[in-house]
N, C-alpha and C positions, 0 to 999 in steps of 0.2 A: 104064711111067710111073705106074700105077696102084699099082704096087708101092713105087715110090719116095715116092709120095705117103704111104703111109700109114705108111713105116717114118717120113719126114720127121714127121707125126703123133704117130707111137710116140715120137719121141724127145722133141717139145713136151710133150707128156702126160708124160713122164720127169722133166723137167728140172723143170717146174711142181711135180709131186708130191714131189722131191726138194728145191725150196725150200721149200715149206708147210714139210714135214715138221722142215726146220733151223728156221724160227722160235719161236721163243719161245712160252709160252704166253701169254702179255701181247699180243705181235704179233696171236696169231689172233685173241685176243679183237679186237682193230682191226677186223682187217676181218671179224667175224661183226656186227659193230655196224653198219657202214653199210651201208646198201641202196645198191642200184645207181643210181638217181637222186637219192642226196640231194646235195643244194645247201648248200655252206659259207656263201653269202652271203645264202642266204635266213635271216630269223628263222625259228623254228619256229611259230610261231604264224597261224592263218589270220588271210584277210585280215578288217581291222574289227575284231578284237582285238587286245593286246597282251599280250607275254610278261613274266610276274613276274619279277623276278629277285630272291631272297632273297638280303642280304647280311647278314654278322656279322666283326664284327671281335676277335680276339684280340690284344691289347697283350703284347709280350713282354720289353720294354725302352722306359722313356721318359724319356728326360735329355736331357745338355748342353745347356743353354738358353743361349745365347748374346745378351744383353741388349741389347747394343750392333747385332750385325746383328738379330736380335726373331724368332730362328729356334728350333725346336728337333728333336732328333733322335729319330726312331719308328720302334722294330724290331718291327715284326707281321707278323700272319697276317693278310689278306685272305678269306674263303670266302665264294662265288656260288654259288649252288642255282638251276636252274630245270627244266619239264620240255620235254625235247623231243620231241613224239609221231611224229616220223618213224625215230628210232634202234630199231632192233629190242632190248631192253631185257627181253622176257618172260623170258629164265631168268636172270634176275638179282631178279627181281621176287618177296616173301614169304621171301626169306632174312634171317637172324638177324642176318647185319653187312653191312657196305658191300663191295660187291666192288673192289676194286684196280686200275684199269686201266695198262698200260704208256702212262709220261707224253706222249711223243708223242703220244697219239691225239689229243689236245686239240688238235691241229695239224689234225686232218682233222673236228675237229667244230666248229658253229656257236657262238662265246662271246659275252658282252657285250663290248663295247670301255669299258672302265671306264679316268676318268682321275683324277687326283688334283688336283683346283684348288687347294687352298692350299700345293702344294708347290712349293719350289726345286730339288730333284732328287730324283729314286725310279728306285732300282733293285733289282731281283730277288737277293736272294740267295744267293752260289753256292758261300757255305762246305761249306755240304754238299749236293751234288747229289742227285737233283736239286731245285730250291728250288719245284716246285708236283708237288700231289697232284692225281690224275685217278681220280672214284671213281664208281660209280654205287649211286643209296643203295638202301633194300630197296622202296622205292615206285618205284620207277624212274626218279628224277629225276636230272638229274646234279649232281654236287657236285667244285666245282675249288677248291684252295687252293695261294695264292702268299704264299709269303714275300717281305719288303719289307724296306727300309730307305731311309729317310727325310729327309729335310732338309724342313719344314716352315718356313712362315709362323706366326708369331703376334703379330698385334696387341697391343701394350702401353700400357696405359695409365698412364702413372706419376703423375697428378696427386694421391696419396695414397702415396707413396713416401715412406716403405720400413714404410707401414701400408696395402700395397695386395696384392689377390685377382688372379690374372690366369687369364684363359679364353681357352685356345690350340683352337684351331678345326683339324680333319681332314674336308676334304670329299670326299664320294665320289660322283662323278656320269657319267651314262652319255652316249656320242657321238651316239643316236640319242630321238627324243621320248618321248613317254609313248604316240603313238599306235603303235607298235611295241615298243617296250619299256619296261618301268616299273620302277624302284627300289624295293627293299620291307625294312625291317629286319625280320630273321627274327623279332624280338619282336614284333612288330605284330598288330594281331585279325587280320589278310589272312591270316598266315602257319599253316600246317600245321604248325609245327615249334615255334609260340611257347611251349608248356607245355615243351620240352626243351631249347630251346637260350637264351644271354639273346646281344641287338643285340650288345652291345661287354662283352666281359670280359678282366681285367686276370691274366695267369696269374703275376707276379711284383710283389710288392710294390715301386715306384721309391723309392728314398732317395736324393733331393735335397740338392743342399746349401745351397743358396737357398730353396727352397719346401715344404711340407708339402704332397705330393700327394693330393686328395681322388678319391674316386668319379666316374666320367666318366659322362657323361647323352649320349643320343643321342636326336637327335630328326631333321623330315627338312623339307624346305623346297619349294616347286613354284615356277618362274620361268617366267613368259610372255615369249617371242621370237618372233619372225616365222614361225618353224619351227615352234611349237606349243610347248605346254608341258615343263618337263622338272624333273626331281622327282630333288632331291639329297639326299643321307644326310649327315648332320656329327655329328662326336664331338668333345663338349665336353670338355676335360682341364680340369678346376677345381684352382688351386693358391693357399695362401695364403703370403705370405711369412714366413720365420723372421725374429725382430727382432735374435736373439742377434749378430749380425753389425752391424749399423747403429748396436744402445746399445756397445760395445764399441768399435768403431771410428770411430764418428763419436760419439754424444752424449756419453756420460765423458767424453771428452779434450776436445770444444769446451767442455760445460761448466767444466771445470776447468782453462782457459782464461781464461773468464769470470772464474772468482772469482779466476785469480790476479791480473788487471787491477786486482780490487778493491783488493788490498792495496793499492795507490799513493795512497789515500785515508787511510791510515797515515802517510804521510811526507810530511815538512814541503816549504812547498814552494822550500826553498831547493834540496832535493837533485834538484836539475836533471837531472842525466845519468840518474838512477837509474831516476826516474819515466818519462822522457822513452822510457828503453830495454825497460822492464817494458811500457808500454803498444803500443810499434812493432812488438815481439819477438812477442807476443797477437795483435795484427792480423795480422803476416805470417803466424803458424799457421796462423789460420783462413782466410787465402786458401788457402792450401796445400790444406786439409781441402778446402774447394769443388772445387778443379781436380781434385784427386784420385778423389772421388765421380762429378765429373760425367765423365768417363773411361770410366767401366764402363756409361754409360746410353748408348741415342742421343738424338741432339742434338733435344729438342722446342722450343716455341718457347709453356709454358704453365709456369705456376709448379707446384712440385713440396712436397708438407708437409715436404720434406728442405729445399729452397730456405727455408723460411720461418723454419724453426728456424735455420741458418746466418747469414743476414741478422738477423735481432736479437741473434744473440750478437754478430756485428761490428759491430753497431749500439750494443750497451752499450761494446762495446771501445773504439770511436772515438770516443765520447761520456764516457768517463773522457780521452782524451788530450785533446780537445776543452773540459773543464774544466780541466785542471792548466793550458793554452794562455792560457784566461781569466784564471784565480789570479792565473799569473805574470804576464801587464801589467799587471793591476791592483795588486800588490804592490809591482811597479817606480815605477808612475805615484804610489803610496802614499809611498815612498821620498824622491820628488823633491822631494815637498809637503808634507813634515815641517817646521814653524818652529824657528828657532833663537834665544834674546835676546842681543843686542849693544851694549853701554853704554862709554860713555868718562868716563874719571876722573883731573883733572888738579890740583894744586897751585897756587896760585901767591900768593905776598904781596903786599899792597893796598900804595898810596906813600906815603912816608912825610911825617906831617902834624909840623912844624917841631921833625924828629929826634924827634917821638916814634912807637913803634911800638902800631899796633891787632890784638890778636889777634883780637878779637873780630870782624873784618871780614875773616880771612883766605880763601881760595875754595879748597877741593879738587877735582881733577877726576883722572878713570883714565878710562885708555883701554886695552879689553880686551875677550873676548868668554866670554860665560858660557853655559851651557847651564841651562835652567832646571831646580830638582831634577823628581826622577821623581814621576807624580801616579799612582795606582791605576787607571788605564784600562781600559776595557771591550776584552774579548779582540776583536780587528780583525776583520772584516766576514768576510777572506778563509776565516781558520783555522774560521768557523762554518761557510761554504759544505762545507768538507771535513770536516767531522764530522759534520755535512746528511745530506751524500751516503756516509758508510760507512754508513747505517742502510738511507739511501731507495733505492741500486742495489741492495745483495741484496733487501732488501723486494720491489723492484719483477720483479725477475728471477725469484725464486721465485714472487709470482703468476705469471707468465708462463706457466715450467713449468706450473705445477698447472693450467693453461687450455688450455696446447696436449697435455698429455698426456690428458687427462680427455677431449679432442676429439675426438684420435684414435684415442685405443685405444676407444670408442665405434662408432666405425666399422670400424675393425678388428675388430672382434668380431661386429658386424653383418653386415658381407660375408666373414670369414672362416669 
């Protein structure tokens, strides 16, 4: 029995020694890292303190912004630093690079539960396997990095559209308090690492085709809940809009729009159809232009510097049909209350006084209707109104411009 027992032995000790030996060097490192009691759920940090957790983030990709839903898309790097003093960690410890672990292990060791609050979907990855690094750095801390891909929120503000900055917010925040674990940008004075790494760096220049992407700022926020305090990280993406797209498609062609309105200020105003079609043809444009613009935005419910520009060139527009409407009744009503003279002239011989005739008492009369000759009359009230107005709409239209551009390219330059 005793003998069976120990070949039964012999062979456990066999089979054990023959799997080490198949694993990987990555594997062993696994299991030389955990001790026998450690705990996946516990944090590492004793109790009454809390565990740092350094983060940094590397931008790898940032576009498609999508205006209408007010979302945009972020391919990065994520990386968490923190230490945990129960991994055995001493021969990793005063070497020249970061040692490599097989990514698994990250499975058997305690992480932050990090989530992403301003996002609408995030996922890992997995173009190129695997999509996180498991490293331990030469101080012994450990260092995990996960690639992302993103669908973000970001808040729009268009009330200076299409002269408006917009700042898309990335927030990174942990599932447990501050009194357990706490959020830290690796650039922070807390951090051991601030003189070499920076919070948020951009490893590819973004070319936008809407915005001018600026330098991103990270700062970090603390909210009080019931649960205790909790302390989030945000990456500001600062972008200013390009104008090239807004004067080209919308201001050129509404204003030239406007001035073709004017020409009807030119034409007499007998030519009814002409005017009547030049000034409806100009309005419908510019509804067109509105519906069109507002399509690509979402639906706010606050006036936009695009709205205001829009509305006073339909404003002049409708306001040239809205005078030629005037002209013409009152030309009409001018028409009707034109005088005309009308006289009658008739013959006829006086009677005769005993067979002699008196010419000298004979009576003429006609009957007929004459028009008085033409007298040099002051040009009609109407034709002045319309020779008015081809000076005082552009007049009035170019100050316009010169008030609303000067207004907002002020502040577009201010917050751009």
């Amino acid at each position: 029995m005793r003998k069976e027992f120990k070949v039964f032995l012999f062979m456990v000790f066999f089979c054990l020694s023959e799997i080490c030996d198949s694993l990987l060097p990555e594997q062993k490192v696994c299991t030389d890292l955990l001790p026998l009691d450690y705990a996946i759920h516990k944090p590492p940090a004793k109790e009454g303190k809390s565990t740092k957790v350094f983060t940094w983030v590397q931008v790898l990709d940032f576009g498609d912004i999508n205006q209408a839903n007010m979302d945009f898309l972020l391919h990065t790097f994520v990386i968490i630093v923190w230490n945990d003093t129960r991994l055995q960690v001493e021969q990793y410890r005063g070497t020249k690079m970061p040692t490599t672990l097989y990514p698994k292990c990250r499975e058997h060791v305690w992480m932050p539960q990090l989530f992403f609050e301003t996002t609408k979907d995030a996922k890992s990855d997995q173009t190129h396997l695997p999509s996180t690094e498991f490293k331990i750095l030469p101080d012994g801390a450990v260092y995990v990095s996960t690639k992302f891909i993103l669908r973000a929120m970001c808040e729009l503000n268009l009330v200076y559209y299409p002269f408006d900055s917009q700042t898309c917010v990335f927030k990174i925040s942990l599932m447990s308090p501050n009194a357990l674990n706490e959020l830290k940008w690796i650039g922070s004075e807390e951090s051991p690492y601030k003189n070499s790494r920076i919070s948020v760096q951009v490893l590819k220049q973004p070319h936008l085709l809407l915005f001018y992407f600026k330098e991103p700022t990270a700062h970090s926020v603390t909210e009080e809940f019931a649960e205790g305090n909790y302390t989030s990280l945000m990456v500001n993406f600062r972008m200013t809009r390009r104008l090239t797209g807004s004067v080209m498609n919308v201001f050129i062609p509404s204003t030239m729009i406007v001035v073709m309105s004017f020409v009807g200020f030119w034409l007499s105003v007998e030519h009814v159809p002409a005017r009547v079609a030049l000034s409806v043809t100009s309005l419908l444009t510019l509804c067109t232009q509105v519906h069109q613009y507002r399509t690509e935005l979402p639906p706010v419910n606050y006036v936009k510097a695009m709205d205001i520009w829009l509305f006073v060139c339909i404003f002049f527009v409708f306001s040239t049909l809205v005078e030629f409407a005037f002209q013409s009744s009152k030309e009409n009503e001018a028409k009707k209350r034109k005088p005309s003279s009308v006289f009658k002239s008739s013959w006829a011989a006086p009677p005769e006084d005993n067979g002699i005739k008196s010419r000298s008492s004979s009576k003429l009369t006609m009957t007929g209707t004459h028009k008085p000759p033409p007298t040099k009359d002051k040009k009609p009230i109407m034709t002045k109104i319309d020779e008015i107005c081809r000076y005082l709409y552009p007049a009035l239209f170019v100050t316009f411009v010169i008030i609303y551009w000067s207004y907002y390219l002020r502040i577009y330059h201010k917050y751009g």
